[in-house]
C-alpha positions as CSV (number, residue, x, y, z in Angstrom):
1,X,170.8,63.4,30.4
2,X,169.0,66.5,30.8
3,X,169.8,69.5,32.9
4,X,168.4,72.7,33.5
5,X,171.0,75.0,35.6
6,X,169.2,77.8,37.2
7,X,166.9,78.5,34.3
8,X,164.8,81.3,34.3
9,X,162.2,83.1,32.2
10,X,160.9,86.7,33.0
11,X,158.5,88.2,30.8
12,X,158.6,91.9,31.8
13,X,157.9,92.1,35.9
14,X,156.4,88.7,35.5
15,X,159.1,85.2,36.3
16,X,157.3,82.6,34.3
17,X,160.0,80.0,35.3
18,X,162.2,81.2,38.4
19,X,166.1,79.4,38.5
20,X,164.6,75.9,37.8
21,X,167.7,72.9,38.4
22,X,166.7,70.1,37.2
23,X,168.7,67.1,36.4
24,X,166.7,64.3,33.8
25,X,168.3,60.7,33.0
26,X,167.2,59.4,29.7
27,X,164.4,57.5,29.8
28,X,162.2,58.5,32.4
29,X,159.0,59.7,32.0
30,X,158.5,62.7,33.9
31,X,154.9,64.3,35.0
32,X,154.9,68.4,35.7
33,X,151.9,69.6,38.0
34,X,150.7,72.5,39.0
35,X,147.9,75.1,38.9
36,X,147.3,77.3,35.3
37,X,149.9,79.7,35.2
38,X,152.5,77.7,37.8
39,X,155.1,78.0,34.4
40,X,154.3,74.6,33.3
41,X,153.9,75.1,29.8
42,X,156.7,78.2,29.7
43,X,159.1,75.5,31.5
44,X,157.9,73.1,28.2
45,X,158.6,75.7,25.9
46,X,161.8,76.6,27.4
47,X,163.2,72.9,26.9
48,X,161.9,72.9,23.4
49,X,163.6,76.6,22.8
50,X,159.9,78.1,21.3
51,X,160.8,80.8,23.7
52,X,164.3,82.1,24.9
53,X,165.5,82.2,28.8
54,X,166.6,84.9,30.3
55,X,168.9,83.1,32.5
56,X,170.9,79.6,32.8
57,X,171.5,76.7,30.8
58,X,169.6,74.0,29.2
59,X,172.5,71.3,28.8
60,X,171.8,68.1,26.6
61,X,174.8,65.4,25.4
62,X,177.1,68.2,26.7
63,X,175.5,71.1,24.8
64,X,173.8,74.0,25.8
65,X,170.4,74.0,24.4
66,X,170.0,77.7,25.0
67,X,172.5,78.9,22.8
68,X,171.9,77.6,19.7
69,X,170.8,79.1,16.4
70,X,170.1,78.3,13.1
71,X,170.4,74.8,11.3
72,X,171.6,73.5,14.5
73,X,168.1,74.9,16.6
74,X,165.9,73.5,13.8
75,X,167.9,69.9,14.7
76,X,167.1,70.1,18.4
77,X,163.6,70.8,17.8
78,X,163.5,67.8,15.4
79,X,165.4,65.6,18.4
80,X,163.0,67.4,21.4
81,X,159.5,66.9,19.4
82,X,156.3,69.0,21.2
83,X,152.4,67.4,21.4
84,X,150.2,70.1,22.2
85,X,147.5,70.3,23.7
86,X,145.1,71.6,20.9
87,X,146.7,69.1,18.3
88,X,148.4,71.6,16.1
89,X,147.3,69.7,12.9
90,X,146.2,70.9,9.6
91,X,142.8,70.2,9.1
92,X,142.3,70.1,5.6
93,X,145.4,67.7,5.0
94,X,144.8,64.2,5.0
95,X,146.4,62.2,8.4
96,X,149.4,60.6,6.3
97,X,150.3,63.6,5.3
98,X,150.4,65.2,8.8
99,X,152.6,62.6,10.6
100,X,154.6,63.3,7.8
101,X,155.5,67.1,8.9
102,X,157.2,65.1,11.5
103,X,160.0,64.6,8.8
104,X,160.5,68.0,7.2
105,X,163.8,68.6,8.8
106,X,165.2,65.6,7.4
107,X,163.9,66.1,3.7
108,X,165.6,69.0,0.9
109,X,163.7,72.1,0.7
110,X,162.2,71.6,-2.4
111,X,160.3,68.1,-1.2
112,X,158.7,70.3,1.6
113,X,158.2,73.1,-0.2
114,X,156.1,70.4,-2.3
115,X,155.1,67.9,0.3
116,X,156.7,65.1,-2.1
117,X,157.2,62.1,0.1
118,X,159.1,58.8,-0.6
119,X,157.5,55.2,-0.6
120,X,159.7,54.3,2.7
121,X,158.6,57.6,4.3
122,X,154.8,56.8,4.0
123,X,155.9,53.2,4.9
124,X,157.3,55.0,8.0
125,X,154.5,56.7,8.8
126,X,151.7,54.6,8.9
127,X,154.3,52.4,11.1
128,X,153.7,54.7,13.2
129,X,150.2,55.4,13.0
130,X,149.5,51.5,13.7
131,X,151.5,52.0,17.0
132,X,149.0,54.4,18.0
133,X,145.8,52.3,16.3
134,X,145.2,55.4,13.7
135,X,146.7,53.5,10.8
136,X,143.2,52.7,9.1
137,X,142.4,57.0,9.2
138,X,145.4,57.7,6.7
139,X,143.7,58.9,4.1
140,X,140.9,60.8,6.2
141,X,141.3,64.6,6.2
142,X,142.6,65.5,10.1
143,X,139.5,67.6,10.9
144,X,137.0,65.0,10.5
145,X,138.6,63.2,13.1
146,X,137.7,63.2,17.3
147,X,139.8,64.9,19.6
148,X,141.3,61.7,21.1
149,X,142.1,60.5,17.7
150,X,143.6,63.4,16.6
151,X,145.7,63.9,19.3
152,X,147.2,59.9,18.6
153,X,148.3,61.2,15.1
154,X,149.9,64.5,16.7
155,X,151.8,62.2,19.0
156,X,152.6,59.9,15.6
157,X,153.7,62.7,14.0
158,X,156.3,63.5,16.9
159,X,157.4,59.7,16.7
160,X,158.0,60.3,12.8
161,X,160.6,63.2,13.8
162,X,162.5,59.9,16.0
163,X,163.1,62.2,18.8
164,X,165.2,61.2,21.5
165,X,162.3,63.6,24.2
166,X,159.1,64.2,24.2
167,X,157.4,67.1,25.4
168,X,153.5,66.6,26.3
169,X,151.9,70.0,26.8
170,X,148.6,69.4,28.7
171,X,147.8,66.0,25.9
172,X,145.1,65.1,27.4
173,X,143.3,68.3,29.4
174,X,141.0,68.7,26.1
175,X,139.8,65.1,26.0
176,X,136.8,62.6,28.2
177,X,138.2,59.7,30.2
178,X,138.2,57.0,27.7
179,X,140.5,59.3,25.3
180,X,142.8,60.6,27.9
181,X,143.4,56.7,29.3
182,X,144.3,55.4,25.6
183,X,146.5,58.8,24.9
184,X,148.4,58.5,28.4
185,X,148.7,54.4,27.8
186,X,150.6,55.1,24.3
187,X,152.8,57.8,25.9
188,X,153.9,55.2,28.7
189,X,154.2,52.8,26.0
190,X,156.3,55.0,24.0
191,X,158.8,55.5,27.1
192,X,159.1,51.8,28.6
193,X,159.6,50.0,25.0
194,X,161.4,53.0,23.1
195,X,163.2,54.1,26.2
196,X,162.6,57.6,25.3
197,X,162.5,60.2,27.8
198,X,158.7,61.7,28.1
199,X,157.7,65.4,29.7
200,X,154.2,65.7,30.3
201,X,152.5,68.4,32.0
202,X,149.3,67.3,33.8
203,X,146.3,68.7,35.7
204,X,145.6,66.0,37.6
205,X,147.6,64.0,40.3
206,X,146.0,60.6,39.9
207,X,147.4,60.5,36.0
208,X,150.8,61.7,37.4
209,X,150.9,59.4,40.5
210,X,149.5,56.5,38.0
211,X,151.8,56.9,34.9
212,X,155.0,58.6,35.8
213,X,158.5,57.7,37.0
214,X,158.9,61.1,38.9
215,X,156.9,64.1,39.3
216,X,157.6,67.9,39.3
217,X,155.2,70.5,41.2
218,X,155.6,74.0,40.0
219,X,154.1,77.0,42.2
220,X,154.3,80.7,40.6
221,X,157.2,79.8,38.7
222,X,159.1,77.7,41.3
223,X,160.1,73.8,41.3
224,X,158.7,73.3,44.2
225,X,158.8,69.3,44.7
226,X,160.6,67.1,43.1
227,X,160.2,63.2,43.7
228,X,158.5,60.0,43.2
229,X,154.7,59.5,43.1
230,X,154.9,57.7,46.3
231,X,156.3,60.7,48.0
232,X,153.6,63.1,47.1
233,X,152.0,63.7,50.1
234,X,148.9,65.8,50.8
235,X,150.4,68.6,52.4
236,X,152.8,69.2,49.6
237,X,149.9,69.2,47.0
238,X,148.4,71.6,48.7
239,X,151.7,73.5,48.9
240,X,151.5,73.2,45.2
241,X,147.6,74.0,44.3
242,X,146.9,76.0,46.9
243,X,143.9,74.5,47.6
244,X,142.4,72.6,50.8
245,X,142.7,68.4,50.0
246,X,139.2,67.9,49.1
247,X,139.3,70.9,46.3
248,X,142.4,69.5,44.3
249,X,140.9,66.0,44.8
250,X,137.8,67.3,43.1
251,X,140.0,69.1,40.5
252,X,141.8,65.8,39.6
253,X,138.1,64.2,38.4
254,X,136.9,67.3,36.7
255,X,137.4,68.7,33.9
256,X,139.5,71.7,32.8
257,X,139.5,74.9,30.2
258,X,142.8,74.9,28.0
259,X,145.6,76.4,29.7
260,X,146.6,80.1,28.6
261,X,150.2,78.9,28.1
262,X,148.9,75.7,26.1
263,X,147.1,78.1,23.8
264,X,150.6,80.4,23.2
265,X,152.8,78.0,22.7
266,X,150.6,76.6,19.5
267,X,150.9,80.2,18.4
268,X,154.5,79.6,18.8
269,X,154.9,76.9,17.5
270,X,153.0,77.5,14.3
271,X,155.5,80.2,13.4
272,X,158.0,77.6,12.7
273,X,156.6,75.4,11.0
């Protein structure tokens, strides 16, 4: 299980994430709401410790999250694996090459200091490329890939860390209908036959109410609901948006700019790779 005690993030004057609790059994997949700047994303990075609270705990299999450092940090980030929004992937390398970031952590520093990769690790890979219907772009450079499909081999590259979370920051704000349906399908997949707890944030409340187990509304910082899909009325999305039925409604079916947040956390994130 998963538990946030009274985790907060300030940065300067500003709470980003305001004495969140939060308890999360493994194995559910978990849909975060809000408008921009509601401390999705900050609450994402948080959990996969790109940035450091200022307050509380973030307790997994009897650890606190927040206090580690070193070797044992670089392990959590391997176990808590993060699909960005924008991808994250280097263009120029070839799509086998990067699901198989997902297993630096695991390999000596020399063999990722020279990308050298066993049989049974591209074996491994393209396993898990085929899960995702990518396996026959292997060899293709990244960048001459579509959106949706490079955002199937960022979420194969998580699966080659064999996390026991995921962390979905905005997957599928970037990408048209068709895209967004097959990316969400593979991320409930992921959670119902792995069992493997999944975190997504989401703009929309029909791809919440339609894919997860429970959903989380964030206003300015604060969990504001907590509950199944079945329990989100309208008057609490409005409590969350801000925003009369009929404008969130039309927000759900249109579509939206990259979150600021997304955009820092693949800064982030790129300085520890």
């Amino acid at each position: 299980m998963l538990m946030l005690e009274n985790l907060s993030r300030r940065f300067g004057e500003n709470t980003a994430v305001a004495s969140a609790n939060l308890e999360i059994p493994d194995g559910q997949m978990v849909g975060i709401i809000g408008r921009s700047g509601a401390g999705k994303s900050t609450l994402l990075k948080l959990l996969n410790r790109l940035t450091d609270p200022s307050d509380g705990k973030i307790v997994y299999a009897g650890t606190d999250i927040a206090q580690l450092k070193g070797r044992e940090l670089r392990e959590w980030r391997s176990d808590c694996a993060m699909i960005f929004q924008q991808f994250n992937l280097v263009g120029r390398l070839d799509v086998i090459t990067n699901v198989l970031t997902g297993r630096l952590y695991t390999m000596p520093a020399w063999r990722s200091m020279t990308q050298t990769f066993t049989a049974h690790e591209r074996a491994f890979a393209i396993q898990a490329l085929d899960r995702l219907g990518m396996a026959h772009t292997a060899l293709q450079r990244a960048e001459t890939l579509s959106g949706g499909q490079q955002q199937r081999v960022a979420i194969a590259r998580a699966l080659a860390q064999e996390p026991k979370i995921l962390l979905a920051d905005e997957p599928i704000a970037s990408l048209d209908p068709m895209n967004a349906k097959i990316v969400m399908d593979a991320l409930r997949s992921i959670n119902q036959q792995d069992g493997k707890t999944v975190i997504c944030n989401l703009h929309t409340l029909d791809t919440a109410r339609n894919y997860c187990d429970r959903i989380i509304g964030m206003s300015a910082g604060k969990i504001v609901f907590d509950g199944t899909p079945d329990l989100l009325t309208t008057d609490m999305a409005r409590e969350i948006y801000g925003a009369e039925a009929e404008e969130f409604d039309e927000a759900a079916t249109s579509t939206t700019l990259p979150d600021s947040e997304a955009v820092a956390a693949l800064k982030e994130a790129a300085a520890h790779v």
